[in-house]
NURO-362563 format. One record per residue (C-alpha): residue in three letters; x negated, y negated, z; residue number from 1. Coordinates in pm, whole numbers. Layout:
// NURO-362563
+-----+--------+--------+--------+-----+
!  aa !     xx !     yy !     zz !   i !
+-----+--------+--------+--------+-----+
! ala !      X !      Y !      Z ! NUM !
...
+-----+--------+--------+--------+-----+
//
This chain:
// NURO-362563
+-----+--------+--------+--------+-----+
!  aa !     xx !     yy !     zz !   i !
+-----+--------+--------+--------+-----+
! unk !  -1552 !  -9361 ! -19353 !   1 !
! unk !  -1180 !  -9300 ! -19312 !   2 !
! unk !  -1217 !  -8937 ! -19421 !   3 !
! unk !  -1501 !  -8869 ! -19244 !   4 !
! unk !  -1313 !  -8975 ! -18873 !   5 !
! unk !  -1071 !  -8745 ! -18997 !   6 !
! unk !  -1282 !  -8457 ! -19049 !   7 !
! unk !  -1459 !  -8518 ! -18704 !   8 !
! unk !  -1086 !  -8550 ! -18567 !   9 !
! unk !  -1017 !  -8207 ! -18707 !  10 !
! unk !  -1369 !  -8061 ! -18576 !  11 !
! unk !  -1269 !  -8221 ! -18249 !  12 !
! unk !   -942 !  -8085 ! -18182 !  13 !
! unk !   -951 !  -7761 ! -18363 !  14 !
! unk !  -1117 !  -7553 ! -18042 !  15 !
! unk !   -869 !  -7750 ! -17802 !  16 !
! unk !   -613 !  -7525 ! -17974 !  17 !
! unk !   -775 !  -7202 ! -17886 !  18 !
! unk !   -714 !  -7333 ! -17473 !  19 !
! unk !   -498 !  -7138 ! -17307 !  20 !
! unk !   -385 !  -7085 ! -16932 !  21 !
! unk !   -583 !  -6810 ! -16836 !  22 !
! unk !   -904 !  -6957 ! -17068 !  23 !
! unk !   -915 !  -7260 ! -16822 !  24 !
! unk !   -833 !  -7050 ! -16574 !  25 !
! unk !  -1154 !  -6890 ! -16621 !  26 !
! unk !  -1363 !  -7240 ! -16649 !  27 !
! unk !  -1217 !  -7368 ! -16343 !  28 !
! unk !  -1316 !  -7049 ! -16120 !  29 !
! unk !  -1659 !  -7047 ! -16307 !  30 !
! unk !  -1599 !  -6644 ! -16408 !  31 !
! unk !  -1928 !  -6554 ! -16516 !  32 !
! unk !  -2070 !  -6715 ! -16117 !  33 !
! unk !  -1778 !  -6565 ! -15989 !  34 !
! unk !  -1867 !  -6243 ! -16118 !  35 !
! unk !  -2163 !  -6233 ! -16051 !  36 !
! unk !  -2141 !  -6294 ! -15662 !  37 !
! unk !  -1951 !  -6035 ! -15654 !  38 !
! unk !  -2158 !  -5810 ! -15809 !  39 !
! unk !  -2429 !  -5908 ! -15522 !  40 !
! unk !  -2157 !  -5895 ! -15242 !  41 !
! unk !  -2040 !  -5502 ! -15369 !  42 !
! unk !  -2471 !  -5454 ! -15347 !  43 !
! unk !  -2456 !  -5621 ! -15006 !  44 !
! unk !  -2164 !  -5373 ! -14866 !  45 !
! unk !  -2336 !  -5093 ! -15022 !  46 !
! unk !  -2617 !  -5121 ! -14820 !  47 !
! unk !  -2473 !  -5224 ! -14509 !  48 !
! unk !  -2357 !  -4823 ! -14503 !  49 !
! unk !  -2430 !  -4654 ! -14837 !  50 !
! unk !  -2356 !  -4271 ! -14658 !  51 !
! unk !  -2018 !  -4383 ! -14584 !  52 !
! unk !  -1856 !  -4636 ! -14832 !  53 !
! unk !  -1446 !  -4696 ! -14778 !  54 !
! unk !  -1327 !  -4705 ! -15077 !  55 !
! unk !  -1028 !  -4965 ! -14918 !  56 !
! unk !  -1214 !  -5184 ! -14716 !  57 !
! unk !  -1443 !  -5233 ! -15024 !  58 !
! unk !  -1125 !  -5341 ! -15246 !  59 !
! unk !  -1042 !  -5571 ! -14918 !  60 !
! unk !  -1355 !  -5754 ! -14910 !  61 !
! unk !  -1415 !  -5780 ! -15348 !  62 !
! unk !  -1100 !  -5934 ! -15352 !  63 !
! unk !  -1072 !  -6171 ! -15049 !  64 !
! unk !  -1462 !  -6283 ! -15150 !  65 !
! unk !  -1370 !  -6347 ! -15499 !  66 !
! unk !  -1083 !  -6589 ! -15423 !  67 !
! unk !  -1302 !  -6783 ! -15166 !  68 !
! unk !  -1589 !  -6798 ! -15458 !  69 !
! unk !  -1328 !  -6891 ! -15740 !  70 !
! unk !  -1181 !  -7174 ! -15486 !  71 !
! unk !  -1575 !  -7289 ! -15406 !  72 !
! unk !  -1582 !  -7315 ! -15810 !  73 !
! unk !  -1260 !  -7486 ! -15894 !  74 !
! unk !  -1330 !  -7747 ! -15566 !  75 !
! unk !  -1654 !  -7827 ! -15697 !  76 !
! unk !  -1513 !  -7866 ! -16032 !  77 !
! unk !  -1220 !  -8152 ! -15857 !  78 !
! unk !  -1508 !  -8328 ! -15724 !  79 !
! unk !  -1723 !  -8362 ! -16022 !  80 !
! unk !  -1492 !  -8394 ! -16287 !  81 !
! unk !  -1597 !  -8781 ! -16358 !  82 !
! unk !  -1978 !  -8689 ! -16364 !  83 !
! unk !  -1880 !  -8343 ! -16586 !  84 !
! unk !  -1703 !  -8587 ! -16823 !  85 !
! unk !  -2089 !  -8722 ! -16890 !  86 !
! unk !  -2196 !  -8409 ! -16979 !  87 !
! unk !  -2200 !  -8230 ! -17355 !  88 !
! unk !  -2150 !  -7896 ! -17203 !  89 !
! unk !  -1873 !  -7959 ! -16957 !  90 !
! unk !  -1709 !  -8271 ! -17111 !  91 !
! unk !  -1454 !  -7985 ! -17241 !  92 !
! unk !  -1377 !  -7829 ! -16905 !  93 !
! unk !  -1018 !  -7836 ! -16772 !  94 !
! unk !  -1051 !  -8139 ! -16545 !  95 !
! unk !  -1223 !  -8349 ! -16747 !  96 !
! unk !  -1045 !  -8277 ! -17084 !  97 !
! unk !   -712 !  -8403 ! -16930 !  98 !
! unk !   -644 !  -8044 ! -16996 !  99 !
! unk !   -499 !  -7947 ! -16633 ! 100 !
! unk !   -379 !  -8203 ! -16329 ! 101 !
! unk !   -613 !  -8267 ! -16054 ! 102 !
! unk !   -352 !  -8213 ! -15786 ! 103 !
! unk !   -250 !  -7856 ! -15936 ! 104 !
! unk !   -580 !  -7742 ! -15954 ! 105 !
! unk !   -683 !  -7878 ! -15615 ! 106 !
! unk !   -360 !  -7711 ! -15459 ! 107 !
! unk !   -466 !  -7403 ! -15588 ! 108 !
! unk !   -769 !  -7376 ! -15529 ! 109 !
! unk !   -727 !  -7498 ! -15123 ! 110 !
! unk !   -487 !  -7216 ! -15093 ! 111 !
! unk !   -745 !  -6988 ! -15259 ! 112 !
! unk !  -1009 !  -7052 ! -15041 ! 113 !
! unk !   -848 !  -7022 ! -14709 ! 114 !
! unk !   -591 !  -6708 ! -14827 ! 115 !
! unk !   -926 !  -6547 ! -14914 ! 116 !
! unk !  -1095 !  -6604 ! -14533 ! 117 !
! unk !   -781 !  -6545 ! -14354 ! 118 !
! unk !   -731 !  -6216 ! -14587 ! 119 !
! unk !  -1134 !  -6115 ! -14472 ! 120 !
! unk !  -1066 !  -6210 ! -14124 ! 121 !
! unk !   -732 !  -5991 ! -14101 ! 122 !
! unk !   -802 !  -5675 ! -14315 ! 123 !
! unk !  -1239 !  -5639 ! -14291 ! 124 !
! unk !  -1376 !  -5821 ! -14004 ! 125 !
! unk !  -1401 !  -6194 ! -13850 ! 126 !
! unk !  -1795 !  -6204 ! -13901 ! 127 !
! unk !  -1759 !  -6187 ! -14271 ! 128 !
! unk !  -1441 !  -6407 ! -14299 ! 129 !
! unk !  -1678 !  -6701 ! -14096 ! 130 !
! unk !  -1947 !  -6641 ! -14344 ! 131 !
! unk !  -1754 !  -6645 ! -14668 ! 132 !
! unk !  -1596 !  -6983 ! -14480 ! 133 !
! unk !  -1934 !  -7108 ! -14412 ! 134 !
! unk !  -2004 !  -7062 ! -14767 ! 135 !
! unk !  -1712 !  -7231 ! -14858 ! 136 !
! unk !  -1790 !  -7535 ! -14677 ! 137 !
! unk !  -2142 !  -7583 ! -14748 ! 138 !
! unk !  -2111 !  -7539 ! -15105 ! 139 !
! unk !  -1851 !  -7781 ! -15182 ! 140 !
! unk !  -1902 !  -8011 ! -14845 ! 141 !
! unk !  -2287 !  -8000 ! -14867 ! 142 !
! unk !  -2419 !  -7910 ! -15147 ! 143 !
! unk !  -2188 !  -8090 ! -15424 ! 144 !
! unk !  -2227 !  -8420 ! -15286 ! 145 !
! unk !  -2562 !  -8354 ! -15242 ! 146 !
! unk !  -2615 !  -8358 ! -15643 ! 147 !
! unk !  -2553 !  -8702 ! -15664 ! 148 !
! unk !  -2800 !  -8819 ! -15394 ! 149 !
! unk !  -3152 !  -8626 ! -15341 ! 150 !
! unk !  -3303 !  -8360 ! -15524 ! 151 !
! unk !  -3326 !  -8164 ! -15216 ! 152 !
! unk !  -2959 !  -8013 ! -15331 ! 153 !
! unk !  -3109 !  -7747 ! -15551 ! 154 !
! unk !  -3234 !  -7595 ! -15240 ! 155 !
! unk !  -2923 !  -7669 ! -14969 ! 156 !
! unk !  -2759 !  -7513 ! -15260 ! 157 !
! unk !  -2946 !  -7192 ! -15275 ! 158 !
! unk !  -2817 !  -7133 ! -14907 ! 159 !
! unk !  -2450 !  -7035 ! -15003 ! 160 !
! unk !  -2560 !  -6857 ! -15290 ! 161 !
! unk !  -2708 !  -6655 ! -15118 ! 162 !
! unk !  -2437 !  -6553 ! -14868 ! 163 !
! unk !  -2227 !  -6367 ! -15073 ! 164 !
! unk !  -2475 !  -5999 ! -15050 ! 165 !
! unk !  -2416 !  -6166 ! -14674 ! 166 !
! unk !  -2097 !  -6150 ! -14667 ! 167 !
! unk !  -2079 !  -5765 ! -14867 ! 168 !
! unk !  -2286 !  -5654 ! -14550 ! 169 !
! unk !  -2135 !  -5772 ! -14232 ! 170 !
! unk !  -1792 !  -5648 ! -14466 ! 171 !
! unk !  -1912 !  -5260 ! -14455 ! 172 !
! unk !  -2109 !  -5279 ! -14042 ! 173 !
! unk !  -1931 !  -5565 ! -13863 ! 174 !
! unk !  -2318 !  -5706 ! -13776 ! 175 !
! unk !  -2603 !  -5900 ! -13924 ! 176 !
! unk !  -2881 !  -5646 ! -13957 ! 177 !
! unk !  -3262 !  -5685 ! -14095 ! 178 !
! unk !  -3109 !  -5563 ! -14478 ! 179 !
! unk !  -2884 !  -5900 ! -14440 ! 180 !
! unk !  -3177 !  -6114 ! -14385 ! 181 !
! unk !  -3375 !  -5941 ! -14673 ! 182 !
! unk !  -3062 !  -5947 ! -14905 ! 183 !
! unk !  -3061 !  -6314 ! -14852 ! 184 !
! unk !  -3442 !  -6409 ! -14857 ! 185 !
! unk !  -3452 !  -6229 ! -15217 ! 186 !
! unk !  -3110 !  -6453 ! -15330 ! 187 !
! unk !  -3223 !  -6796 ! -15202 ! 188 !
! unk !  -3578 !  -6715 ! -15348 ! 189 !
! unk !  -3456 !  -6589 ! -15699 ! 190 !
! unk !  -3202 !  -6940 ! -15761 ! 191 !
! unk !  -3479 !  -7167 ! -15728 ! 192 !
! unk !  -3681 !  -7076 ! -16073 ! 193 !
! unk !  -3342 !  -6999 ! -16223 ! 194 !
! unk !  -3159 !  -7291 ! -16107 ! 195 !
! unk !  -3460 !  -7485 ! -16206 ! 196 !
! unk !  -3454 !  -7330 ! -16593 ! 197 !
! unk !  -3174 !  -7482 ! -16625 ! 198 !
! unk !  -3240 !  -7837 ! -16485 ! 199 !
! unk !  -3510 !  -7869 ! -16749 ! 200 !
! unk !  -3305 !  -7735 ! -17031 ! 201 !
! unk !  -3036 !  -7974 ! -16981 ! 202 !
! unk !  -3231 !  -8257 ! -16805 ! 203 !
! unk !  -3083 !  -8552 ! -17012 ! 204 !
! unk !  -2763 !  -8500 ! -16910 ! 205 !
! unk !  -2785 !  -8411 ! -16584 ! 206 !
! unk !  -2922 !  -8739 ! -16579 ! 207 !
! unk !  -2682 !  -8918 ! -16786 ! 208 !
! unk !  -2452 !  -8755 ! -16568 ! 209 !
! unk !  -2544 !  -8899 ! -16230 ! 210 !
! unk !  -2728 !  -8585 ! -16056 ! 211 !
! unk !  -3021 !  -8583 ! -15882 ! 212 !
! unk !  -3254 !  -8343 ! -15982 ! 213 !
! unk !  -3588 !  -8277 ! -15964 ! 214 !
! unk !  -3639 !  -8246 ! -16363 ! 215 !
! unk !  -3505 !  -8611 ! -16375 ! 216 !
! unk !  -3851 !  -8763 ! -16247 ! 217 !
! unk !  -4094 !  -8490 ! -16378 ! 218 !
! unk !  -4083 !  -8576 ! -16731 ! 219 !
! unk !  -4372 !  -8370 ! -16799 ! 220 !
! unk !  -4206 !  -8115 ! -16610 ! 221 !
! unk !  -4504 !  -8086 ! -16348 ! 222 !
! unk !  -4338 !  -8075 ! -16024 ! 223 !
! unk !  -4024 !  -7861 ! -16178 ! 224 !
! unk !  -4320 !  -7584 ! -16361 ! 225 !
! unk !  -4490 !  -7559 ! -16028 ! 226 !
! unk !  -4191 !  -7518 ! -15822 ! 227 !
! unk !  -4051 !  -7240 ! -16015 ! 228 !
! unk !  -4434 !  -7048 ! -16041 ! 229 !
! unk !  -4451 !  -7058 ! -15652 ! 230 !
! unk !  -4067 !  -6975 ! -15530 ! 231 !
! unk !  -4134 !  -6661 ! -15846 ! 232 !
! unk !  -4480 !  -6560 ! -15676 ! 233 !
! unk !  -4354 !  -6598 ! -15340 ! 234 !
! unk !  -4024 !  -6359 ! -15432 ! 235 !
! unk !  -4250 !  -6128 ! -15512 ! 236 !
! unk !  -4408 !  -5980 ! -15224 ! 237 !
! unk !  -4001 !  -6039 ! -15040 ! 238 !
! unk !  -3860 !  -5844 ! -15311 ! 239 !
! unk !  -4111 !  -5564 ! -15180 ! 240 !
! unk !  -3956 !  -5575 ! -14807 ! 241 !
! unk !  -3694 !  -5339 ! -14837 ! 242 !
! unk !  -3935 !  -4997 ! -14910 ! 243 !
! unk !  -4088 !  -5183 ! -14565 ! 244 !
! unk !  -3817 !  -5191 ! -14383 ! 245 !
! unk !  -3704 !  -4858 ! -14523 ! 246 !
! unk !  -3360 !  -4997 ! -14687 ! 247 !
! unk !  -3484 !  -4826 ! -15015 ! 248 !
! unk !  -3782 !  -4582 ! -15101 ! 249 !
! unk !  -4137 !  -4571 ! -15285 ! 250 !
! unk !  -3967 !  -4571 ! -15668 ! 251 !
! unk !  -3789 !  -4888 ! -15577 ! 252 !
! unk !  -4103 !  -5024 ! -15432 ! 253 !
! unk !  -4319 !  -4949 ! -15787 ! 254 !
! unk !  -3997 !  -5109 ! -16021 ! 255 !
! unk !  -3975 !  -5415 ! -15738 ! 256 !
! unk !  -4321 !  -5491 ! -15853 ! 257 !
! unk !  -4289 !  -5483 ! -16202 ! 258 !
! unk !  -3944 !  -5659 ! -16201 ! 259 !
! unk !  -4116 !  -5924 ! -15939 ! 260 !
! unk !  -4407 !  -5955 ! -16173 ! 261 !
! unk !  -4194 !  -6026 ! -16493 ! 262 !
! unk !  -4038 !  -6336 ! -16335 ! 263 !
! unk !  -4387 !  -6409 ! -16182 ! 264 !
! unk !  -4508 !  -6395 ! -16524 ! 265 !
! unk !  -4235 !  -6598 ! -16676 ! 266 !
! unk !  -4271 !  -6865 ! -16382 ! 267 !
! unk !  -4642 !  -6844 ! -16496 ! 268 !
! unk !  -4561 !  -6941 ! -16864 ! 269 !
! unk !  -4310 !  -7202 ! -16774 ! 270 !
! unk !  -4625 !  -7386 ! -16609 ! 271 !
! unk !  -4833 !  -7346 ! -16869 ! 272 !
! unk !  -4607 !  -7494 ! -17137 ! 273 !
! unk !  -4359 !  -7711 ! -17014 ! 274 !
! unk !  -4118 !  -7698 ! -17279 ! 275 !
! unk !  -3766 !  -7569 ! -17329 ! 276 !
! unk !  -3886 !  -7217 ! -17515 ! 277 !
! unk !  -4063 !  -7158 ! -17196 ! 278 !
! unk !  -3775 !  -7276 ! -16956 ! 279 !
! unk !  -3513 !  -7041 ! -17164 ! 280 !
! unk !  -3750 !  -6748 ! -17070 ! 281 !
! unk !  -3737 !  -6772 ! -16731 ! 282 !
! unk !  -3409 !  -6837 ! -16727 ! 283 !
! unk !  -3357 !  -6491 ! -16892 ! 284 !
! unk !  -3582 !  -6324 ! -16683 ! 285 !
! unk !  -3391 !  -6461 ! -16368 ! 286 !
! unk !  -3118 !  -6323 ! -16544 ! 287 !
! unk !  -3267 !  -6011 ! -16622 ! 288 !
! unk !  -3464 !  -5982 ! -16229 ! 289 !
! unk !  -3147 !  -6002 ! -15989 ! 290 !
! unk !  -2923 !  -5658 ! -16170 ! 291 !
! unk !  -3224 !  -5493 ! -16195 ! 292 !
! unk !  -3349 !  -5514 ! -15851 ! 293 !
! unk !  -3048 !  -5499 ! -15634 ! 294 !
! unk !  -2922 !  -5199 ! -15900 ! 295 !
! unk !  -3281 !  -5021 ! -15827 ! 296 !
! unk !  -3271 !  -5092 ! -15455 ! 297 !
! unk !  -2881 !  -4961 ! -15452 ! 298 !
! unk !  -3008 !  -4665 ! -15623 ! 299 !
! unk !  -3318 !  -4553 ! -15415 ! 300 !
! unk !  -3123 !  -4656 ! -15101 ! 301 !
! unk !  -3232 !  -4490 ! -14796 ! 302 !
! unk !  -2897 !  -4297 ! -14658 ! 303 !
+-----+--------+--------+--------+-----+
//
């Protein structure tokens, strides 16, 4: 028995060794979310003038977006560091681990979030710098607390992830224009199946955890299957509104409906199995749906 706590002492430690500052740095501003709002704020300033695109106010807004999105993470992460301490997959975070100080990473992250609005509001425009706050606010005012209390979060917090394509628009035309609207219909849509996926896949600990989510009273996975089918099927026919509104052209209306009917489909299987094969394909084809789409719509753009 004595050998065997060692060995699981060894297996413990061993990847705590491979930690290093800019490793947790990573964890604590969530780099693969972080990333990828970008990537949907740069589609978002793209079409907000994709004949004209400055080349400096485009480095302006990437940058000053992705240190209000890193502060949103590493806030979130100050909050919920008890609750991620329940959890398998986080347990090893930063916070949790004892790895990094609360204050430190607070500190920074504070400073983050407001030098990255000021930084919008001084070198792109106000109206984006009071979005990217907005987004800010809700996500770690509204929507992390929300986790703990009503299931209702997964969709208050489908409202700031949306904004960032938001904020990429208003960045390149100073104005919230029909594309805006459509840019965030399509985002708030897409997180629900994908956000969703997830739940179910990690269910148990979400509930061991404290959070409120829908998967934790659907044991069959009923309510969560259904829910994901209709947001997919009702993405669908939004995904199809920017040929409509002539954002993009007839080529990205034909791929919009066979990327929309993938995830349709996947939503589709999800409700017909109910188990965690079937939630890991959705969540790849959310995965898969969101590049393809806004990289077809950026590409068939109407200029």
């Amino acid at each position: 028995m004595k050998g065997d706590e060692t060995a699981a002492a060894v297996e413990i430690e061993a990847p705590a060794e491979r930690h290093t500052l800019l490793s947790d740095l990573f964890e604590l501003v969530k780099f693969r979310l972080t990333f990828f709002n970008l990537m949907t704020t740069l589609a978002g300033f793209y079409l907000g003038n994709p004949s004209v695109v400055s080349g400096r106010l485009l480095l302006h807004t990437i940058l000053a977006t992705g240190l209000v999105a890193a502060s949103a993470s590493a806030l979130n992460q100050v909050i919920e560091r008890k609750h991620d301490a329940r959890m398998a997959r986080t347990a090893s975070r930063p916070l949790p681990s004892g790895r990094r100080r609360v204050g430190e990473v607070f500190v920074g992250a504070l400073l983050a979030g407001i030098g990255g609005t000021v930084w919008l509001a001084l070198a792109v425009n106000v109206l984006s710098a009071v979005i990217a706050a907005a987004t800010l606010l809700s996500y770690v005012l509204v929507y992390t607390p929300m986790k703990r209390h009503t299931t209702l979060n997964t969709l208050v917090g489908a409202i700031p992830g949306a904004l960032p394509p938001v904020i990429g628009f208003t960045a390149a035309r100073d104005e919230v224009g029909p594309q805006a609207y459509i840019l965030f219909a399509i985002l708030f849509l897409w997180q629900i199946p994908h956000f969703l996926a997830i739940a179910w896949l990690y269910r148990d600990e979400y509930r061991d955890a404290g959070f409120r989510m829908i998967t934790g009273d659907d044991p069959q996975g009923e309510k969560t299957s259904r829910h994901s089918l209709y947001t997919a099927a009702a993405l669908l026919p939004i995904g199809l509104l920017p040929t409509f509104f002539h954002i993009a052209g007839k080529p990205y209306f034909w791929g919009a409906v066979v990327i929309g009917g993938g995830y349709v489909w996947a939503g589709w299987r999800f409700f017909q199995r109910r188990d965690r094969a079937s939630a890991r394909v959705l969540f790849l084809a959310s995965i898969l749906y969101l590049p393809l789409l806004l990289g077809l719509m950026a590409y068939d753009a109407v200029k």
